[in-house]
C-alpha positions in Angstrom: -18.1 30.4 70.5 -21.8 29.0 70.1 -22.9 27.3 72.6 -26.1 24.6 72.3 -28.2 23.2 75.6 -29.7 19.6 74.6 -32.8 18.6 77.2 -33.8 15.2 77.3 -35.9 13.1 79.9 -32.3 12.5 81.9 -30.0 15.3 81.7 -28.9 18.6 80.3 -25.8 18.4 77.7 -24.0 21.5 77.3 -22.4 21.8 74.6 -19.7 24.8 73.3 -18.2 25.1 70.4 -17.0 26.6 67.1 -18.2 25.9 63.0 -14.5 25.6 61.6 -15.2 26.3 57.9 -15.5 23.0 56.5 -18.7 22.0 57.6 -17.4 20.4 61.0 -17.5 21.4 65.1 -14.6 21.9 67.0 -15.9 21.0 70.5 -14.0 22.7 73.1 -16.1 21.7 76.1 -19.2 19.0 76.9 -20.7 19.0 80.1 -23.3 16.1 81.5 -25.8 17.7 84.3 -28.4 14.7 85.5 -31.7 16.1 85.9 -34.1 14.7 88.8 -36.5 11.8 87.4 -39.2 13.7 86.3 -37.8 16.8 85.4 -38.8 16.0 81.7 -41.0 13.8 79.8 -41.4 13.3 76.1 -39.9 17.0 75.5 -42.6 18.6 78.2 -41.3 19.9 81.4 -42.8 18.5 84.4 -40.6 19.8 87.1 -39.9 23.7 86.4 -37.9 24.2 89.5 -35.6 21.4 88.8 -34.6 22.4 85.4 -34.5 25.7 87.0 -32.0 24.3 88.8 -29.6 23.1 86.3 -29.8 26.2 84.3 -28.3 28.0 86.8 -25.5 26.1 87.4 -25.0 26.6 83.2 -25.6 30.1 83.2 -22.7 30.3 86.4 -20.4 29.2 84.0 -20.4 32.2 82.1 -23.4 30.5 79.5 -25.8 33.0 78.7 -26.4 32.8 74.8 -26.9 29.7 74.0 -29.4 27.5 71.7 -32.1 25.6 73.3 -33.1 21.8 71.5 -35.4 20.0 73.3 -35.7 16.3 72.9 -39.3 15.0 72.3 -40.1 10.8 72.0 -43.1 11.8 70.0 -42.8 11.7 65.7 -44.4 14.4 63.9 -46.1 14.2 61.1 
């Protein structure tokens, strides 16, 4: 099971799953947590404790491994 935390400026997705073999995700669970307005902005974090916060509730569910993708507003070059 793989397991992938997506940050953006409103929430933290969980997300858990498995690669089936053919290129394609079996999700078996997705999980919305609203962050605090503020927490993020433009991928940077501006509220540490916050996100603190909802990490902890993740990592109560048993998540501990996980990938980390931070969304960022900005293009790169």
């Amino acid at each position: 099971m793989k397991n992938i935390i997506y940050l953006s400026n409103t929430s933290a997705q969980l997300v858990s799953g498995v690669c089936n073999g053919s290129n394609q995700i079996d999700i078996s669970d997705f999980q919305d947590y609203q962050l605090p307005e503020g927490t993020m902005l433009d991928g940077a974090i501006m509220d540490e404790d916050a996100l603190k916060d909802v990490l902890r509730i993740i990592n109560k569910k048993g998540i501990g491994d996980c990938k980390l993708v931070i969304d960022s507003g900005r293009n790169r070059a």
